[in-house]
C-alpha positions as a Python dict, from the first residue, in 0.01 Angstrom:
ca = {
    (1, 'X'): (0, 0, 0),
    (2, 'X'): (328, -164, -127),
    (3, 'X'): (214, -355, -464),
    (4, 'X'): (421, -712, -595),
    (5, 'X'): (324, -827, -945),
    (6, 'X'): (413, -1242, -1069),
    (7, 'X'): (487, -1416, -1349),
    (8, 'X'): (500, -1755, -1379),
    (9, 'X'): (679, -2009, -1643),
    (10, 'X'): (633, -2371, -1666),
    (11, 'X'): (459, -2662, -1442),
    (12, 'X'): (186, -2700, -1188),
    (13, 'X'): (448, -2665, -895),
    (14, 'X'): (583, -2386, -967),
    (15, 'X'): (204, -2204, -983),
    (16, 'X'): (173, -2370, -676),
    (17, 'X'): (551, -2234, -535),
    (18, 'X'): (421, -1843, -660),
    (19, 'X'): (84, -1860, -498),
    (20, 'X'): (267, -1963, -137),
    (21, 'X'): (523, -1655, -193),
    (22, 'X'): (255, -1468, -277),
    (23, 'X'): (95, -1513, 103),
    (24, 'X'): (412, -1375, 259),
    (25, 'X'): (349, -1077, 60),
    (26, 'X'): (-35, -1094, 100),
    (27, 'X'): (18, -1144, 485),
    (28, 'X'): (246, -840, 508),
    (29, 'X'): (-2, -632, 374),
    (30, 'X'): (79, -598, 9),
    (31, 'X'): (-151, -590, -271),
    (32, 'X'): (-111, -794, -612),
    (33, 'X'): (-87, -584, -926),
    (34, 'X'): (-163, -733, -1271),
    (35, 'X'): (233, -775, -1440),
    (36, 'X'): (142, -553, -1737),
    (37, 'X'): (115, -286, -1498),
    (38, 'X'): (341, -79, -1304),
    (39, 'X'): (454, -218, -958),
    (40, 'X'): (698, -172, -645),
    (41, 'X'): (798, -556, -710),
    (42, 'X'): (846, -788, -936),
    (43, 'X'): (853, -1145, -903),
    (44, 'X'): (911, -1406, -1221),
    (45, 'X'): (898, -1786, -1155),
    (46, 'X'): (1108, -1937, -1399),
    (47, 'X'): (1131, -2247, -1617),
    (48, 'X'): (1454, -2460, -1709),
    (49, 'X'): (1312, -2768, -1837),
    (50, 'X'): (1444, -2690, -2241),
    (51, 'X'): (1672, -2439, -2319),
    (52, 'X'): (1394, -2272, -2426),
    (53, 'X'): (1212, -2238, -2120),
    (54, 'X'): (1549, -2056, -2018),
    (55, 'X'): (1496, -1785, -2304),
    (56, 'X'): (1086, -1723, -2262),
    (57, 'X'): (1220, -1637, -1853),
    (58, 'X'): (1486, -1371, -1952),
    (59, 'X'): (1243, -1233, -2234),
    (60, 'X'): (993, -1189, -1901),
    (61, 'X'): (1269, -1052, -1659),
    (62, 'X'): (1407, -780, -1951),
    (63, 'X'): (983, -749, -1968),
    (64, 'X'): (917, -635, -1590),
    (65, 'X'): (1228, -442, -1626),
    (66, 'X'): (1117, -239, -1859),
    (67, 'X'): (752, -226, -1687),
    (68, 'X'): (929, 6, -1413),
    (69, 'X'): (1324, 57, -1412),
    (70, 'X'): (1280, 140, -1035),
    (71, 'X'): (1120, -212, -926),
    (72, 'X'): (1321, -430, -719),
    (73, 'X'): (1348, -756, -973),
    (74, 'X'): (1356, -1087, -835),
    (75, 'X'): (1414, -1397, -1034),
    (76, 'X'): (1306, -1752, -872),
    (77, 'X'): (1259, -2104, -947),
    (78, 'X'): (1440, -2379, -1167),
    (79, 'X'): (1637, -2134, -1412),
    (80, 'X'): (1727, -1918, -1111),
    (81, 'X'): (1841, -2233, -932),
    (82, 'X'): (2071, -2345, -1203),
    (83, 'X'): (2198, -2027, -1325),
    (84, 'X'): (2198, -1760, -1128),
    (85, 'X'): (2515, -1545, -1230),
    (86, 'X'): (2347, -1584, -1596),
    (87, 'X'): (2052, -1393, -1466),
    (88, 'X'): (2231, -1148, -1216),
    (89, 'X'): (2419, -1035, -1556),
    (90, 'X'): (2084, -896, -1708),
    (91, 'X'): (2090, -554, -1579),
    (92, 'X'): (1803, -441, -1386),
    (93, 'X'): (1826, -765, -1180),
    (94, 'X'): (1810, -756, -794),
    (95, 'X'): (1786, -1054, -630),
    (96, 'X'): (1818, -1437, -744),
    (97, 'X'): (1656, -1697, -542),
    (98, 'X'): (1642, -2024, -621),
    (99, 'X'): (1359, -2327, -518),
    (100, 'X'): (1444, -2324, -155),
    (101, 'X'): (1447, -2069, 117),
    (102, 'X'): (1158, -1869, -78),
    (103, 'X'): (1055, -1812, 259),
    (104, 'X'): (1380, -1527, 308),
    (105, 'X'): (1212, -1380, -10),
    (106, 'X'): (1030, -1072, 136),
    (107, 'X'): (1286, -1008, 370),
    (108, 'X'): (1516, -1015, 68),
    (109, 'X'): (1337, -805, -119),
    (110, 'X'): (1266, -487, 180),
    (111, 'X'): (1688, -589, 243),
    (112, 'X'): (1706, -473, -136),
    (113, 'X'): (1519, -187, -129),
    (114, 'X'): (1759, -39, 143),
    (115, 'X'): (2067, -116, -19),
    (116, 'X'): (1969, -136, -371),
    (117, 'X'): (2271, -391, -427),
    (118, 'X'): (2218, -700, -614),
    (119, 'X'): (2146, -1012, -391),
    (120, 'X'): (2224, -1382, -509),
    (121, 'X'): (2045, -1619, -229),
    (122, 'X'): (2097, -1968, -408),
    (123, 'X'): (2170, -2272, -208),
    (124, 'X'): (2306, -2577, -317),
    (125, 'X'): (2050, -2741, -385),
    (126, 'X'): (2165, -3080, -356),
    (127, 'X'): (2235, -3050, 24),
    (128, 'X'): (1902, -2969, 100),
    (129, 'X'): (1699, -3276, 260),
    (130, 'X'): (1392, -3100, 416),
    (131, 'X'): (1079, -3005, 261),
    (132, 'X'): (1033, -2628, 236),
    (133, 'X'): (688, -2553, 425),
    (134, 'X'): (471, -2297, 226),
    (135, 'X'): (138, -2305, 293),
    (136, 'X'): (-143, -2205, 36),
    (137, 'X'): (-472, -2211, 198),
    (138, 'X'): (-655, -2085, -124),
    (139, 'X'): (-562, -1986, -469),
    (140, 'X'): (-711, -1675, -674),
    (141, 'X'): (-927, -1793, -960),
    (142, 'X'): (-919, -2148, -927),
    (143, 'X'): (-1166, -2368, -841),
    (144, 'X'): (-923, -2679, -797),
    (145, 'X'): (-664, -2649, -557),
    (146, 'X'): (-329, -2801, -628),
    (147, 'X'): (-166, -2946, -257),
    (148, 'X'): (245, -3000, -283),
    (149, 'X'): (292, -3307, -136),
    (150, 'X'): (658, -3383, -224),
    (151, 'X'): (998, -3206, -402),
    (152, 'X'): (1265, -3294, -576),
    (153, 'X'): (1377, -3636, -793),
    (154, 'X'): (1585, -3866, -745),
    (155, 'X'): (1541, -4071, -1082),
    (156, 'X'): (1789, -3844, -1306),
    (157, 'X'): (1637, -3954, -1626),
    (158, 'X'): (1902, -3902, -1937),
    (159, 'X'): (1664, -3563, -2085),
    (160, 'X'): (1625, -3402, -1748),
    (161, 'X'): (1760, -3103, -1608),
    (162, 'X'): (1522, -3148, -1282),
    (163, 'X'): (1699, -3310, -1013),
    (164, 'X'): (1946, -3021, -1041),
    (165, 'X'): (1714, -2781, -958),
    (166, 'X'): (1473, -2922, -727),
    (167, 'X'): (1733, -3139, -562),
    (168, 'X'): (1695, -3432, -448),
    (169, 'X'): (1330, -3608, -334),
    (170, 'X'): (1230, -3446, 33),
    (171, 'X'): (862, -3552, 151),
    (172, 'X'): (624, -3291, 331),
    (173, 'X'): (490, -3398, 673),
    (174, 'X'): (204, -3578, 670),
    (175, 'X'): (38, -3405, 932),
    (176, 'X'): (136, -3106, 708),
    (177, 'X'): (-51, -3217, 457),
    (178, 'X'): (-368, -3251, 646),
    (179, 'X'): (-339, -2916, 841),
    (180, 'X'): (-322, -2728, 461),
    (181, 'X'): (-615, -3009, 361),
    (182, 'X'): (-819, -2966, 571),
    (183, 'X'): (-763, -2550, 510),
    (184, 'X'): (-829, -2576, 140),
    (185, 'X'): (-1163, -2767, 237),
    (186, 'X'): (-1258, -2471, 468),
    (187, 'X'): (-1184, -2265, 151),
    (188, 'X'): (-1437, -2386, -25),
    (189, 'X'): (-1258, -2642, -211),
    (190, 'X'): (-1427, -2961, -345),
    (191, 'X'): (-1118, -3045, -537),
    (192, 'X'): (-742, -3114, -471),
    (193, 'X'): (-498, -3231, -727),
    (194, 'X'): (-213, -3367, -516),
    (195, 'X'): (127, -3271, -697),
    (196, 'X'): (516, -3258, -684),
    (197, 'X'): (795, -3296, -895),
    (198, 'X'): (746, -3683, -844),
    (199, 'X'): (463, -3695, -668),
    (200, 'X'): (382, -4066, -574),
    (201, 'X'): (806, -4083, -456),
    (202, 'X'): (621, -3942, -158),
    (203, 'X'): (700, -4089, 149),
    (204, 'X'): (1029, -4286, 26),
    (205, 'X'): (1249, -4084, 241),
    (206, 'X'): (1030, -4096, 576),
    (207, 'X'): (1044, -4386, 758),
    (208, 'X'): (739, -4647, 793),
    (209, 'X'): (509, -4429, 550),
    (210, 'X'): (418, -4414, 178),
    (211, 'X'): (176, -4295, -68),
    (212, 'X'): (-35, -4540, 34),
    (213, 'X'): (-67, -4409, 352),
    (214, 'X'): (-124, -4069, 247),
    (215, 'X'): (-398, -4133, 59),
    (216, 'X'): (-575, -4334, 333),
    (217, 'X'): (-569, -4071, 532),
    (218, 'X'): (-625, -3799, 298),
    (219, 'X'): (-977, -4000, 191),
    (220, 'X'): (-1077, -3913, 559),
    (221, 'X'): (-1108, -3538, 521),
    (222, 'X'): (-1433, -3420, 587),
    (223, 'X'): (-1601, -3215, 281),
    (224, 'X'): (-1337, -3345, 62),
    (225, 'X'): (-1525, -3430, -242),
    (226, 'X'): (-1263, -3524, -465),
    (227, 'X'): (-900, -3603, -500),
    (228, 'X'): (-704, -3627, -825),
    (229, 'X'): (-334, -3739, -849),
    (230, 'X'): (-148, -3500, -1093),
    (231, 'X'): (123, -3795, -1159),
    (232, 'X'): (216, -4128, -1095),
    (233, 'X'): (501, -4340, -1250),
    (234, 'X'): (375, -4662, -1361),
    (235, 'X'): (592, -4900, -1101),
    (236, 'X'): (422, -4672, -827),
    (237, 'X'): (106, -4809, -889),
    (238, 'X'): (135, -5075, -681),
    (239, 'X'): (-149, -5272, -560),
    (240, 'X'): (-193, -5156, -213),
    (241, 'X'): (-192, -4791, -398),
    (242, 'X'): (-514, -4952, -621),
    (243, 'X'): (-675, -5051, -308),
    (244, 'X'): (-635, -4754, -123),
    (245, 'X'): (-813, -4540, -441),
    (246, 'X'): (-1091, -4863, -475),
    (247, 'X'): (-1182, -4788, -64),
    (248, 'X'): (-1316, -4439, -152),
    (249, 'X'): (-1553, -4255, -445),
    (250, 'X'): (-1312, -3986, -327),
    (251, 'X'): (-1033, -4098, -571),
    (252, 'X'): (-1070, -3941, -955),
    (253, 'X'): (-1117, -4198, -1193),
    (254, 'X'): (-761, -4042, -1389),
    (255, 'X'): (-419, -4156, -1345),
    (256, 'X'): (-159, -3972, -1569),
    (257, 'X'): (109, -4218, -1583),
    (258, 'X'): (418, -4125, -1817),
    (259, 'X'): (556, -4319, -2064),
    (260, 'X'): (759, -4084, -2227),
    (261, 'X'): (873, -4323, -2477),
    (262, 'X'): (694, -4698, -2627),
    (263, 'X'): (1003, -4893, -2704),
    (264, 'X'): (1212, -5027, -2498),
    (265, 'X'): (1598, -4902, -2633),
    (266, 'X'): (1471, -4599, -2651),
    (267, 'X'): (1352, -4651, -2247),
    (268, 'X'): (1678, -4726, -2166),
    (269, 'X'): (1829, -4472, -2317),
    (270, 'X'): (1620, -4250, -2140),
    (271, 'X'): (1748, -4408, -1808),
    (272, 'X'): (1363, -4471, -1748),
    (273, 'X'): (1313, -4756, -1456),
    (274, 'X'): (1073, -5018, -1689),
    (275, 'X'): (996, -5197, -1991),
    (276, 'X'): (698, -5128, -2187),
    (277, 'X'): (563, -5482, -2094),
    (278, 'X'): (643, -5362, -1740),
    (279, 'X'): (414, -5080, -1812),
    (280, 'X'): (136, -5229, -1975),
    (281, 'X'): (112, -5486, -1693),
    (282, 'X'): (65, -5186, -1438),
    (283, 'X'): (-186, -5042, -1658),
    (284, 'X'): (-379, -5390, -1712),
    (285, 'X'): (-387, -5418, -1339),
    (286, 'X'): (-536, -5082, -1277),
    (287, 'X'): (-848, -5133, -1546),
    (288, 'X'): (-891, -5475, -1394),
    (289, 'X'): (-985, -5336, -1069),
    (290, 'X'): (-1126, -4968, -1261),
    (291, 'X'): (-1202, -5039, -1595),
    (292, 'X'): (-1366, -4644, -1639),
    (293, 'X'): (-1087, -4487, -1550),
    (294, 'X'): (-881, -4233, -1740),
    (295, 'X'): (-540, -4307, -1834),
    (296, 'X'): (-323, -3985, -1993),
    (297, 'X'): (67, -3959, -2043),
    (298, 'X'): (351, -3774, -2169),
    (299, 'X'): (522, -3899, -2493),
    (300, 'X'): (856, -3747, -2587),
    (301, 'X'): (898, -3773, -2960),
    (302, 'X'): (1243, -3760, -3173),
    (303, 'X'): (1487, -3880, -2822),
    (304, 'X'): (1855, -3947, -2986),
    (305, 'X'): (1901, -4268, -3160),
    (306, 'X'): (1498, -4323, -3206),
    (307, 'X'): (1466, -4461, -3602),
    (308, 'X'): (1154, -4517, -3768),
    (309, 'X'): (1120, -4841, -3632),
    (310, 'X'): (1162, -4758, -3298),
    (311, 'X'): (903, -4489, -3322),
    (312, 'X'): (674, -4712, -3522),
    (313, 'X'): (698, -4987, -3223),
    (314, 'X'): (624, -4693, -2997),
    (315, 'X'): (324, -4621, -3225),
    (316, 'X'): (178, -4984, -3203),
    (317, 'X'): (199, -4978, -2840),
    (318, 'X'): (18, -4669, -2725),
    (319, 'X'): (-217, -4749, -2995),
    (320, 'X'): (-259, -5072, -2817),
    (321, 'X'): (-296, -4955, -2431),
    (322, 'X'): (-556, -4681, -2543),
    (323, 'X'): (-483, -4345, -2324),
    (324, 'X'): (-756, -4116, -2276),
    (325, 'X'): (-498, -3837, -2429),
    (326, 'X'): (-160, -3807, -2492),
    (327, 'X'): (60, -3511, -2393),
    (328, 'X'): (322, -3530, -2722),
    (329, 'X'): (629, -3332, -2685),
    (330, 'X'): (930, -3308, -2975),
    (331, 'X'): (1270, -3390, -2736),
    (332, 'X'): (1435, -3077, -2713),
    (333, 'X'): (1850, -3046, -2623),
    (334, 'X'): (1834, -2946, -2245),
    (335, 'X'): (2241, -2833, -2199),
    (336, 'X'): (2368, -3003, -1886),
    (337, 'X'): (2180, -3318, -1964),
    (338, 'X'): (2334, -3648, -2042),
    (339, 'X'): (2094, -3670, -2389),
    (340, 'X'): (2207, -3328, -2516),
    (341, 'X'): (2527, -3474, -2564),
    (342, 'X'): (2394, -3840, -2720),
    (343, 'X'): (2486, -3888, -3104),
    (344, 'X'): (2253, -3982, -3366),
    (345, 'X'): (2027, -3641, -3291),
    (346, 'X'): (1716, -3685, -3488),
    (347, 'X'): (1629, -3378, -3774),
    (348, 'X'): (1399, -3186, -3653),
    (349, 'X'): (1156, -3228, -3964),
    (350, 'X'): (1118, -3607, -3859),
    (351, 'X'): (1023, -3507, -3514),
    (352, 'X'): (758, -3253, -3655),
    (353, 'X'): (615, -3540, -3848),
    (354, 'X'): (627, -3812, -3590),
    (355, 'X'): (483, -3524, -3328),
    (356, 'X'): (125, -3481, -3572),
    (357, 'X'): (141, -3872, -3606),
    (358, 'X'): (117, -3944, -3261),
    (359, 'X'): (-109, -3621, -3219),
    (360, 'X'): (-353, -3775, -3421),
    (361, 'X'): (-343, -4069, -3219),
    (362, 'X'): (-434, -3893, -2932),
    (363, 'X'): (-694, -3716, -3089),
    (364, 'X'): (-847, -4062, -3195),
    (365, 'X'): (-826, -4240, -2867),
    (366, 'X'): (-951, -3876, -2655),
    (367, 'X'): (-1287, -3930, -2870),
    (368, 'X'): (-1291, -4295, -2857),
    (369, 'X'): (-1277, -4294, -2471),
    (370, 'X'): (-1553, -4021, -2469),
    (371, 'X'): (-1820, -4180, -2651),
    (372, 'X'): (-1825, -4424, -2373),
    (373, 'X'): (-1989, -4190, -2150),
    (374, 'X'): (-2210, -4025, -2409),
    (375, 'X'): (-2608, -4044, -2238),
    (376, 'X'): (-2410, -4079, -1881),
    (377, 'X'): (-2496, -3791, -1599),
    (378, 'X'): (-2166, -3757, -1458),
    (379, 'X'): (-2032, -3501, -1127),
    (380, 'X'): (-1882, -3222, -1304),
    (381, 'X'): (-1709, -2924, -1115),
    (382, 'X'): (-1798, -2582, -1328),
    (383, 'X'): (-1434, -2370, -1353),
    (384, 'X'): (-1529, -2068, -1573),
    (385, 'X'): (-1805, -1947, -1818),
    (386, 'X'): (-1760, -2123, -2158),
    (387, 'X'): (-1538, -1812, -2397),
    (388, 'X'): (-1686, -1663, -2772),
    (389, 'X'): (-2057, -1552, -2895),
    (390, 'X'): (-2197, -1940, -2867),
    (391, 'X'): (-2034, -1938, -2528),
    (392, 'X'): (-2295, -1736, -2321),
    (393, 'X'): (-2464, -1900, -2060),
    (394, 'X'): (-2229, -2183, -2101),
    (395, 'X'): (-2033, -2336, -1781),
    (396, 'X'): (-1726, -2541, -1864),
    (397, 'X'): (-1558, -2758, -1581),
    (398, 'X'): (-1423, -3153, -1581),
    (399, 'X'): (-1543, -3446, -1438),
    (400, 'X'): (-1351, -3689, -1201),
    (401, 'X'): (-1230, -3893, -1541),
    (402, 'X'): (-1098, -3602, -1653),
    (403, 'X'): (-1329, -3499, -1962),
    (404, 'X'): (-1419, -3129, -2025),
    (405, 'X'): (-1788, -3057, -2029),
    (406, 'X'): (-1964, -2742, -2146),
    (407, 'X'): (-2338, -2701, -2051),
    (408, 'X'): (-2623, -2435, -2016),
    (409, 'X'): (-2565, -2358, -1661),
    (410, 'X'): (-2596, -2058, -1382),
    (411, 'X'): (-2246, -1931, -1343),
    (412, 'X'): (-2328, -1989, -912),
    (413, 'X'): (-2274, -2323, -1009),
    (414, 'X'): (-1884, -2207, -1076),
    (415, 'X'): (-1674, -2441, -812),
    (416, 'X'): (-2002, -2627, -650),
    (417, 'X'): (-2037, -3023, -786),
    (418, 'X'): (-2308, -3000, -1115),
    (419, 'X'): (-2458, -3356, -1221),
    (420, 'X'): (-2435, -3311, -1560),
    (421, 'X'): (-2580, -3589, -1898),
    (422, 'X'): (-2294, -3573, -2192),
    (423, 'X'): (-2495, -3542, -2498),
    (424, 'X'): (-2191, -3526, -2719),
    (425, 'X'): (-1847, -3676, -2765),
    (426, 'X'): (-1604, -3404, -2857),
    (427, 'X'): (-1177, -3409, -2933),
    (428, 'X'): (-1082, -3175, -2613),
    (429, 'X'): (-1456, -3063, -2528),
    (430, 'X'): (-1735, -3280, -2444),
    (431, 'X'): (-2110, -3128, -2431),
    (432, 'X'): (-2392, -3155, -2171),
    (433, 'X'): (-2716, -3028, -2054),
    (434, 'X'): (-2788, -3033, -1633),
    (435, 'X'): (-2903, -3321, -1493),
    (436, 'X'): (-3258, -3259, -1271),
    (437, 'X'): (-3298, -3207, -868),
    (438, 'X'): (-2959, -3276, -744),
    (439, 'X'): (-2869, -2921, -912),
    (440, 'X'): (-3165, -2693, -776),
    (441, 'X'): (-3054, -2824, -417),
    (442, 'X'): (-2718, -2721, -485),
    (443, 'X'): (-2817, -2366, -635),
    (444, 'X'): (-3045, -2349, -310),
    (445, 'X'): (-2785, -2403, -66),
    (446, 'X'): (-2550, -2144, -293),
    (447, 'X'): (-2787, -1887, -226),
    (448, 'X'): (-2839, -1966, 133),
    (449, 'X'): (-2478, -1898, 180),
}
């Protein structure tokens, strides 16, 4: 049997983009080999967010290479889409495909091992206006399953590389959606995080249908316990969106909405579409109707031009709309980008320090929003045994706002819904002991199974 091992760099879509080109494989017969060990193929999803993210995917091509010199080699996602000549020029290399028309890829590859002559599939990228369909109808070792909804961007934000290599924003089918729904439900799955490269853009280029809409009739799906949205930009939480998720327990009580930056020259700069008042009015209007739930973003720290000032303004007003947790990033040059070429770069000292500032912050606000639900039995969905010596017998999963719990719990549990008390408030880990009845029945009807 023919074996393909994968590697993949960067976000949730493109696990979600190697898991669907790992079904054409798995439907042909093939068997998945670890990528430390020796295989017939070798497939590496790759990153192209920073210019770094470029150099971790051609130290993992020159990797697999190595593994076995005889491997066919074949080099997808955002890097690939943006430069693939770049990566045809590492020797060893055998086909480039980019992030469409992965469906070609195992016909590429057996094409390959006939000829053995370097192939370089990648479209343009900005041409392409439908929705690649790639089903996933389960994924190995995951108890939440991530659903593509949407691709591609059409915001082209000053630090982004993106739109370039997803293209522009294409929606998937709606009944498209449901069909692979409804087949992750079958799976087993009591959780789907709904994701894209700007997710809740869905439905902007399909006539007389929106997010909204989606979600109404994703809340329908039988079995369906839960239903997280990875990311929404604030101005897309609009209030027929905020009824929609108050109509159904179905919707997780956590919305990350980026911010990226708290001031608004530095907003502009970034080409982002609001003001921070903008912002904070969105987020006012959410807790209004859901005052429980979760609220994380992305901060970018150090963007050209920021001073201390700016940052410190920026500091005030996170501090002030209280996130759940913060996802802090120093800006980092992405050549190609409109900000790579900006003046006034800031040192990269200052961005350190501003980065452990607003670290702290988070740290401070994550416990803060915590202790709120300390003596609460919340729904918590087990994902693995807890790691190290103190870890045994330990389950660790998150509940629907988003907080990781670790509790003394049957590892059955892993992937069924556990009603769980938080006994502690923790940083990145909360603590928590089972919760009575509701538990045996659900052990009961695991071992019925």
């Amino acid at each position: 049997m023919p074996t393909v091992a994968f590697h993949t760099l960067g976000c949730k879509v493109n696990f979600y983009d190697t898991e669907a080109i790992w079904q054409l494989f798995k439907n042909d017969g093939w068997e998945q080999a670890d990528f430390e060990t020796t295989a017939d193929v070798y497939v590496i999803n790759t990153c192209t967010v920073t210019n770094t993210g470029d150099k971790k995917s051609r130290q993992i091509i020159r990797r697999a290479i190595r593994r076995n010199p005889e491997a066919v080699i074949a080099v997808t996602g955002c890097y690939a889409q943006t430069s693939p000549a770049e990566i045809l020029a590492i020797p060893g290399v055998d086909l480039v495909i980019g992030t469409q028309g992965r469906d070609a890829i195992l016909d590429l590859v057996k094409q390959v091992q006939a000829d053995r002559q370097p192939i370089n599939a990648v479209r343009n990228i900005m041409k392409t206006r439908q929705f690649e369909e790639l089903d996933v109808p389960d994924f190995a070792e995951r108890t939440r399953a991530f659903l593509k909804i949407q691709e591609g961007c059409n915001n082209f934000c000053t630090f982004c590389i993106i739109p370039w290599s997803r293209g522009l924003l294409r929606s998937r089918a709606p009944e498209s959606v449901m069909k692979q729904a409804r087949m992750l439900v079958d799976a087993g799955y009591k959780e789907i995080v709904l994701t894209g490269i700007h997710t809740a853009g869905y439905g902007e280029d399909l006539e007389g249908y929106n997010f909204a809409a989606l979600l109404r009739v994703l809340a329908k799906v039988e079995g369906l316990k839960r239903i997280r949205i990875s990311s929404i930009e604030a101005s897309q939480i609009t209030d027929e969106v905020i009824d929609v998720m108050m109509s159904s327990d179905k919707f997780c009580r956590h919305l990350h909405v980026p911010l990226q930056a708290g001031d608004d020259t530095v907003l502009k700069r970034m080409r982002r579409k609001y003001t921070t008042a903008e912002y904070a009015e969105r987020i006012a209007r959410i807790r209004e109707r859901w005052p429980e739930v979760a609220i994380t973003t992305d901060v970018i720290v150090g963007f050209p031009g920021e001073t201390e000032e700016q940052f410190e303004a920026g500091y005030r007003f996170m501090k002030d709309i209280g996130f759940s947790e913060m996802h802090v990033f120093p800006y980092s040059k992405r050549t190609g980008t409109p900000a790579a070429r900006m003046e006034d770069q800031v040192d990269e000292d200052i961005k350190n320090e501003r980065v452990h500032k607003l670290i702290d912050l988070s740290e401070e606000m994550q416990l803060a929003y915590a202790e709120r639900f300390v003596g609460q039995v919340l729904e918590v969905i087990p994902e693995r045994e807890a790691k190290g010596a103190e870890g045994r017998g330990l389950l660790s999963g998150y509940t629907d706002n988003y907080l990781q719990v670790v509790f003394p719990g049957n590892e059955e549990l892993i992937g069924q819904v556990a009603r769980v008390r938080v006994t502690e408030a923790g940083v990145n880990e909360c603590k928590g002991e089972l919760s009575g009845g509701a538990n045996r029945n659900v052990l009961s009807a695991v071992a019925s199974v």
